[in-house]
PyMOL commands that place a pseudoatom at each C-alpha (Angstrom):
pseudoatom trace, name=CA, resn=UNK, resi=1, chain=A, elem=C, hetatm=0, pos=[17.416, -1.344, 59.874]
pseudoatom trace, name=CA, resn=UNK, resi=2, chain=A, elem=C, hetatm=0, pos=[17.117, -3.497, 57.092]
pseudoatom trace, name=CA, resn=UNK, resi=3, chain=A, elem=C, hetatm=0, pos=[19.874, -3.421, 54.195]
pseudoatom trace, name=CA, resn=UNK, resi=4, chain=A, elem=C, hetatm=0, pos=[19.284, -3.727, 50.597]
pseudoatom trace, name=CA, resn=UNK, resi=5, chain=A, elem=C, hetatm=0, pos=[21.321, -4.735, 47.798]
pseudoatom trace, name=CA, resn=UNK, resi=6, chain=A, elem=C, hetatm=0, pos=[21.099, -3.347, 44.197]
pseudoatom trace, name=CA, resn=UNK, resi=7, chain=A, elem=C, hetatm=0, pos=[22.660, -5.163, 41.534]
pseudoatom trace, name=CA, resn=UNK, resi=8, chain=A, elem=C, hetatm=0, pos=[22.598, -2.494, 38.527]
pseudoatom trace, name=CA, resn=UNK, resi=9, chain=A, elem=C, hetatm=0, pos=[23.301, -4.296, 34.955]
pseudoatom trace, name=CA, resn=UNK, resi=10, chain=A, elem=C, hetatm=0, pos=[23.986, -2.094, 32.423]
pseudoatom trace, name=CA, resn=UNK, resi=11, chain=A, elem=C, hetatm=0, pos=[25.548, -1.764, 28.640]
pseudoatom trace, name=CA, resn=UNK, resi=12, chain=A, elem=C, hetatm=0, pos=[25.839, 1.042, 26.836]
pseudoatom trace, name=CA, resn=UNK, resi=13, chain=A, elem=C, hetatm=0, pos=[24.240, -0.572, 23.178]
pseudoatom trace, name=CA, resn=UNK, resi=14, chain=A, elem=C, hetatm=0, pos=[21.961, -2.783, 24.609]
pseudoatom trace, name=CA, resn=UNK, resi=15, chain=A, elem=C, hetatm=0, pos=[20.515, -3.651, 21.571]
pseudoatom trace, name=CA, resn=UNK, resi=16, chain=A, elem=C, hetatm=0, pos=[17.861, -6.498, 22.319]
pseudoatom trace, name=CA, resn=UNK, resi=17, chain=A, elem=C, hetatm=0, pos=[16.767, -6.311, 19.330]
pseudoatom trace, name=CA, resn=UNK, resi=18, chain=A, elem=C, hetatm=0, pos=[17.915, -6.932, 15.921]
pseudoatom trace, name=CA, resn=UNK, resi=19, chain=A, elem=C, hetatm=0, pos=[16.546, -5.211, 12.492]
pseudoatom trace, name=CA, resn=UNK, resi=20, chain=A, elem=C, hetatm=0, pos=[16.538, -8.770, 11.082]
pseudoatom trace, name=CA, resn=UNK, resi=21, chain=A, elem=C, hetatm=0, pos=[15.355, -11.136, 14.524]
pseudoatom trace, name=CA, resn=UNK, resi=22, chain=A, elem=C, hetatm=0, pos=[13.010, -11.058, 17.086]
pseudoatom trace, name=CA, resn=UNK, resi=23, chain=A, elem=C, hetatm=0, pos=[15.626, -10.985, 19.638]
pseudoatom trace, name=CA, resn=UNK, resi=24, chain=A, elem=C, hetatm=0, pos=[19.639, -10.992, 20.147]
pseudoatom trace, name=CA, resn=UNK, resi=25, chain=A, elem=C, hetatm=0, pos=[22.381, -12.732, 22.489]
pseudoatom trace, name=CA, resn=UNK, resi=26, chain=A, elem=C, hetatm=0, pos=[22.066, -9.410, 24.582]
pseudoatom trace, name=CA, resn=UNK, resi=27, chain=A, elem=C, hetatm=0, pos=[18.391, -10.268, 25.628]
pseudoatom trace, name=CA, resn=UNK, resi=28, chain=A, elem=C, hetatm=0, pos=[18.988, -14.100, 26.640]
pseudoatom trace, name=CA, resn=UNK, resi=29, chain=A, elem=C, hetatm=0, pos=[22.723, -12.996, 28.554]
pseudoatom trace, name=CA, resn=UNK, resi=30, chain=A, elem=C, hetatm=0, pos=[20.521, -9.983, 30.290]
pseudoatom trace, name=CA, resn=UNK, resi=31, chain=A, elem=C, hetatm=0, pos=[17.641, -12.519, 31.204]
pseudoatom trace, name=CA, resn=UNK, resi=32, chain=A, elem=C, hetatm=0, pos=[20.200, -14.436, 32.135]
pseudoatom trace, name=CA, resn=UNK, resi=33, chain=A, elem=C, hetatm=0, pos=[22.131, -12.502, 34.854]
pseudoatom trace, name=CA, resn=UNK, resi=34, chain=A, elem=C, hetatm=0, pos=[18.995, -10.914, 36.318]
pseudoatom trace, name=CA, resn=UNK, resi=35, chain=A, elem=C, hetatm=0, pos=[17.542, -14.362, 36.547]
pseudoatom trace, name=CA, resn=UNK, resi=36, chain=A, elem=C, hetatm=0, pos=[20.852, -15.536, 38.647]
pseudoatom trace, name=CA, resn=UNK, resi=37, chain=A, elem=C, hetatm=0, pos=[20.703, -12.457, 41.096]
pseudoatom trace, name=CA, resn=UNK, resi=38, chain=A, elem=C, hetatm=0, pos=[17.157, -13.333, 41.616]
pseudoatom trace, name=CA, resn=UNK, resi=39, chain=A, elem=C, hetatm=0, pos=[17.683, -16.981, 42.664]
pseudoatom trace, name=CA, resn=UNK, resi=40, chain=A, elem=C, hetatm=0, pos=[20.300, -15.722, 45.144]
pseudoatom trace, name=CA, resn=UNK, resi=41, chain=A, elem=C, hetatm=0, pos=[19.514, -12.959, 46.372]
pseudoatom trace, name=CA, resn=UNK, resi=42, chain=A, elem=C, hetatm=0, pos=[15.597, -12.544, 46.186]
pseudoatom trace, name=CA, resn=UNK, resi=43, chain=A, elem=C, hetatm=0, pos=[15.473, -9.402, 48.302]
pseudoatom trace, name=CA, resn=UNK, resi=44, chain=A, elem=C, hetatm=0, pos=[18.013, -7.872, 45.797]
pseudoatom trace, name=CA, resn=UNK, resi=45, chain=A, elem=C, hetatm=0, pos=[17.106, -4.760, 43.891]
pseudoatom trace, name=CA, resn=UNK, resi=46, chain=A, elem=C, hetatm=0, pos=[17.863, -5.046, 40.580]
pseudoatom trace, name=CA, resn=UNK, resi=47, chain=A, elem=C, hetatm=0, pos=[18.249, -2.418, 37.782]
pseudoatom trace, name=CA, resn=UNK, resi=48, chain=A, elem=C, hetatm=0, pos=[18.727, -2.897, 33.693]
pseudoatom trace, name=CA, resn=UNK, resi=49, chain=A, elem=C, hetatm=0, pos=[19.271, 0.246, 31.968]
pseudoatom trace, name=CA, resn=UNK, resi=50, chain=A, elem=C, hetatm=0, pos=[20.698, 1.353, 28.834]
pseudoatom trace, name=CA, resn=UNK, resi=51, chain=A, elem=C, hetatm=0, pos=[19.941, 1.849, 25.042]
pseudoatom trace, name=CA, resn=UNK, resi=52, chain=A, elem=C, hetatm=0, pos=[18.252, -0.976, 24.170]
pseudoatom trace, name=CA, resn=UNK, resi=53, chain=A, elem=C, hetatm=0, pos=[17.607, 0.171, 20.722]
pseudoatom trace, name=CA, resn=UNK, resi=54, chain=A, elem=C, hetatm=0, pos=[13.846, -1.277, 21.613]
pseudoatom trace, name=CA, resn=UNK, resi=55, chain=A, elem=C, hetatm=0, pos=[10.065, -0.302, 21.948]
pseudoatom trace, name=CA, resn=UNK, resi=56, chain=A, elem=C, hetatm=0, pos=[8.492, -0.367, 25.515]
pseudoatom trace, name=CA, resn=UNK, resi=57, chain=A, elem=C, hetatm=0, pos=[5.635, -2.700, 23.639]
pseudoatom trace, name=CA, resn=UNK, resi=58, chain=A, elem=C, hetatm=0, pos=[8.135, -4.805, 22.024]
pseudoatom trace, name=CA, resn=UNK, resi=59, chain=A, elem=C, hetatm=0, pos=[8.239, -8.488, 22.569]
pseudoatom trace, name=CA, resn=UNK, resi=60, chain=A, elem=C, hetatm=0, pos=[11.576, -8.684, 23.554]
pseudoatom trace, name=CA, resn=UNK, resi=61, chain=A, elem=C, hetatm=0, pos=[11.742, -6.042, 26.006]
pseudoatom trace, name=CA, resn=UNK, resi=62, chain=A, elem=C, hetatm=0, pos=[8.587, -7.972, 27.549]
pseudoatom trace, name=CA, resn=UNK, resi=63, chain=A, elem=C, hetatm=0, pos=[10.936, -11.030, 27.765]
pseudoatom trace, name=CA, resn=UNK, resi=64, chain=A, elem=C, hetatm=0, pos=[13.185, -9.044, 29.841]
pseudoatom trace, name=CA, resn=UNK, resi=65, chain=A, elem=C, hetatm=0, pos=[10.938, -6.558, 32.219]
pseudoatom trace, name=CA, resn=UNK, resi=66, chain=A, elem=C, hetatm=0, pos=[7.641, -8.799, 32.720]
pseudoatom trace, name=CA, resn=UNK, resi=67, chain=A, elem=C, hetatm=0, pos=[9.538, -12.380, 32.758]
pseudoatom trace, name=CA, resn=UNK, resi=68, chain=A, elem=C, hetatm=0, pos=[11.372, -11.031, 35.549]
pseudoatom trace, name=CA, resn=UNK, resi=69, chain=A, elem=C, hetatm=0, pos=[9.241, -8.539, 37.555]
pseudoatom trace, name=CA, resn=UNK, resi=70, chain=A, elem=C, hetatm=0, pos=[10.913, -5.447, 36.225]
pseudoatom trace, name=CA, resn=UNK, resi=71, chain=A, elem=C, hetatm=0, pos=[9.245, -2.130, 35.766]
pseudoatom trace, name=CA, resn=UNK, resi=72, chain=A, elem=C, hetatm=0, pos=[9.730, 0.156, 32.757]
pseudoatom trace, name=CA, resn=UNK, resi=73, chain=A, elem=C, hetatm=0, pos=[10.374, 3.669, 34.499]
pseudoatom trace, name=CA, resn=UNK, resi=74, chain=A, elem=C, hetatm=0, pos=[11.144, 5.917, 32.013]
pseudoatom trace, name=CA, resn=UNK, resi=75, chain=A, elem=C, hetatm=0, pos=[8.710, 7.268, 29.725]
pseudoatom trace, name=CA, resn=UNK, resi=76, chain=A, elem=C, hetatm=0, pos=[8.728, 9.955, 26.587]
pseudoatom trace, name=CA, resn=UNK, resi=77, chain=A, elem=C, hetatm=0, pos=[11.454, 10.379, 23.716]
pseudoatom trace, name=CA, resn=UNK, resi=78, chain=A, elem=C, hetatm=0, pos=[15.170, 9.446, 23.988]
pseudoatom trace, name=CA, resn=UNK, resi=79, chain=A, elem=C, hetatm=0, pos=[15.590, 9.390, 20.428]
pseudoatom trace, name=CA, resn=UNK, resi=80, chain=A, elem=C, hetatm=0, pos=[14.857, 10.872, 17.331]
pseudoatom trace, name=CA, resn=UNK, resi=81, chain=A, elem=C, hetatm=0, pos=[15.174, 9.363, 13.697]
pseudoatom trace, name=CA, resn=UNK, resi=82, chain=A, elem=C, hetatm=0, pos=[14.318, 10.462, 10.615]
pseudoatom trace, name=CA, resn=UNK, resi=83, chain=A, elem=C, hetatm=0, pos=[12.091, 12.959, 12.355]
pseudoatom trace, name=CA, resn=UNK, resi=84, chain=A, elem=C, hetatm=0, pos=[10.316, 10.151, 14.417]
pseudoatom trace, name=CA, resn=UNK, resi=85, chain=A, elem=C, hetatm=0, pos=[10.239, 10.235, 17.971]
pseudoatom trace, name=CA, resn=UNK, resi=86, chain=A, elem=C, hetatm=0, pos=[11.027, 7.055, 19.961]
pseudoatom trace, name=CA, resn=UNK, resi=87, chain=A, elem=C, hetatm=0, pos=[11.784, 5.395, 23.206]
pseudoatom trace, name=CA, resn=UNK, resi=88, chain=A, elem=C, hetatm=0, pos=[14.776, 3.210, 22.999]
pseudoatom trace, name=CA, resn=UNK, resi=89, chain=A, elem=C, hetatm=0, pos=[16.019, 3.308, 26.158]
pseudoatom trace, name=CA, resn=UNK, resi=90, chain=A, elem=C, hetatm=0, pos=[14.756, 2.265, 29.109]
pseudoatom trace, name=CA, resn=UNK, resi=91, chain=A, elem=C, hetatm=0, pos=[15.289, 1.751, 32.900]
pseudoatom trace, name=CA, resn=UNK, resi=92, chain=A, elem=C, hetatm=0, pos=[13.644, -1.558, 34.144]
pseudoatom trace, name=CA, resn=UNK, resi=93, chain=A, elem=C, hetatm=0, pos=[13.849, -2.077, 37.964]
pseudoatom trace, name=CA, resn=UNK, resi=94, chain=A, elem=C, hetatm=0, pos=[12.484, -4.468, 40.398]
pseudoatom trace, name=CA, resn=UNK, resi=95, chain=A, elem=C, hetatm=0, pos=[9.074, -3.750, 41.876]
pseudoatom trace, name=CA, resn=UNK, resi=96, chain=A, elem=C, hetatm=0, pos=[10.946, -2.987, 45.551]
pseudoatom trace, name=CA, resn=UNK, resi=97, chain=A, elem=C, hetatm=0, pos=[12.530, -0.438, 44.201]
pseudoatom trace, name=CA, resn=UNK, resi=98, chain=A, elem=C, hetatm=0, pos=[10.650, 1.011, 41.691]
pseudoatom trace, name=CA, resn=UNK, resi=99, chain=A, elem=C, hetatm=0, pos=[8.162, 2.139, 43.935]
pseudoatom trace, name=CA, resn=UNK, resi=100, chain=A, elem=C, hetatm=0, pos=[10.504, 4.510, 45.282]
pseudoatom trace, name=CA, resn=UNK, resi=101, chain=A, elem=C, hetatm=0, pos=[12.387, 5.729, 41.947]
pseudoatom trace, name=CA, resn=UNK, resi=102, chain=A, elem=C, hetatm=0, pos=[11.788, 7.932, 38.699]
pseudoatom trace, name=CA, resn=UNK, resi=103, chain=A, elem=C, hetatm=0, pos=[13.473, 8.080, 35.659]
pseudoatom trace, name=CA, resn=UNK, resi=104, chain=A, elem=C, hetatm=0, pos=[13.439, 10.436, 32.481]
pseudoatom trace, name=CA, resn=UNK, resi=105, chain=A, elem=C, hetatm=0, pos=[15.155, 11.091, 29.923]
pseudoatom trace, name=CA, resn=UNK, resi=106, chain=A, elem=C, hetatm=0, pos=[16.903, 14.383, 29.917]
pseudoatom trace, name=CA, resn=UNK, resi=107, chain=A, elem=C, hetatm=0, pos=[16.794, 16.515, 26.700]
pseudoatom trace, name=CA, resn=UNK, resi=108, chain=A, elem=C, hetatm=0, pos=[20.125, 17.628, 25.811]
pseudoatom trace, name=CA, resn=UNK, resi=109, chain=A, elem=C, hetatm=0, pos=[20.960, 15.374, 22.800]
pseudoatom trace, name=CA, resn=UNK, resi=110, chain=A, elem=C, hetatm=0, pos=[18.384, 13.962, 20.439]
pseudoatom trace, name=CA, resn=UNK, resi=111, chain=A, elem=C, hetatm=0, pos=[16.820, 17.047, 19.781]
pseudoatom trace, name=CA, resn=UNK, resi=112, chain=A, elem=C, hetatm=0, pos=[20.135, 18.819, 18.314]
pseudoatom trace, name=CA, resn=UNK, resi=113, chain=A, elem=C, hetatm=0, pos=[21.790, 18.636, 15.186]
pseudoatom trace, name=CA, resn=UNK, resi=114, chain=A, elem=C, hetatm=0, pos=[24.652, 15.515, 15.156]
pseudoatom trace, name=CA, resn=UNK, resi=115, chain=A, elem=C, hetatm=0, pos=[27.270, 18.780, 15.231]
pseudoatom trace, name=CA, resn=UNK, resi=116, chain=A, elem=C, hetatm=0, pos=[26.234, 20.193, 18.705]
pseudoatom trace, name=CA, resn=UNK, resi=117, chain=A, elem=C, hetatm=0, pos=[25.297, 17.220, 20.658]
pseudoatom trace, name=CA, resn=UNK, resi=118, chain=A, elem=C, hetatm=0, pos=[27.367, 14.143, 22.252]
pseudoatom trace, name=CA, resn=UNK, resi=119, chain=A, elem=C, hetatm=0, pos=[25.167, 11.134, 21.167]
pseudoatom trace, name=CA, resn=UNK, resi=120, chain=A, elem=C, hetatm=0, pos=[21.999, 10.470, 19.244]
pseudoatom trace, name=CA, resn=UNK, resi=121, chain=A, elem=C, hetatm=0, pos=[20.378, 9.370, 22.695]
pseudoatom trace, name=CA, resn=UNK, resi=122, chain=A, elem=C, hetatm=0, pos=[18.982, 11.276, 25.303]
pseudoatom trace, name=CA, resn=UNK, resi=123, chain=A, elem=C, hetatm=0, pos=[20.444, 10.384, 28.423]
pseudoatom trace, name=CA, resn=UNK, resi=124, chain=A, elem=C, hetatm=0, pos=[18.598, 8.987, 31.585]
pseudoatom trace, name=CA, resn=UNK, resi=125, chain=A, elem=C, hetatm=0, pos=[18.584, 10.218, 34.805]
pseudoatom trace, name=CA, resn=UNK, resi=126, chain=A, elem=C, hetatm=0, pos=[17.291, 7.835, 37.688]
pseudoatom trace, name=CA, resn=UNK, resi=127, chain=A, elem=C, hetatm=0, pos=[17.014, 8.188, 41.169]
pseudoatom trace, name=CA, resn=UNK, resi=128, chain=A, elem=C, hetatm=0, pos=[16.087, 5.927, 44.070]
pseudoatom trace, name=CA, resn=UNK, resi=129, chain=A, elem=C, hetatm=0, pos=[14.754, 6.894, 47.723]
for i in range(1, 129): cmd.bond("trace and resi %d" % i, "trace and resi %d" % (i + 1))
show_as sticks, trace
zoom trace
């Protein structure tokens, strides 16, 4: 049998990106830690997830899933503002595993009134085979 390793980063308030920059601290440390798993452990399946208070199309998300191999799984709303639904968070894992796995977001939050719910995010369930 072979064994696999998955290294899951994750912080609750990503935040990759700024309102007033193209990209925060968060998105070079990030970049950072998945490109040092990847240069020692190259079989190692690796998993970024979190509110990254970012697009799927935006640049710096790119940096982060594309420089490294990483695949955006989950798709649809996690957040709702001003009557605008968005994706903000996402779950990025490595091609060996993401071929196996599916994440969503599950609806218990952002679609509620700020007195009923826990957060303003939905949260996201993934699973791995």
């Amino acid at each position: 049998t072979t064994e696999r390793l998955v290294i899951g980063v994750y912080r609750n308030g990503f935040h990759l990106q700024s309102k007033v920059s193209d990209a925060s601290p968060e998105t070079s440390d990030a970049i950072s830690i998945v490109d040092e798993f990847q240069s020692q452990y190259p079989d190692t399946g690796i998993v970024v997830l979190g509110n990254m208070n970012d697009f799927e199309f935006s640049p710096t998300l790119w940096q982060l899933a594309d420089k490294n191999g990483l695949i955006n799984l989950t798709k649809g709303v996690t957040y709702i503002f001003r009557g605008d639904s968005q994706a903000l968070d996402h779950t990025l894992m490595g091609a060996n595993l993401a071929e196996n796995a599916e994440a969503e977001a599950i609806h218990v939050n952002a679609d509620f009134s700020s007195g009923i719910r826990a957060s303003d995010h939905d949260p996201i369930l993934a699973w791995i085979q």
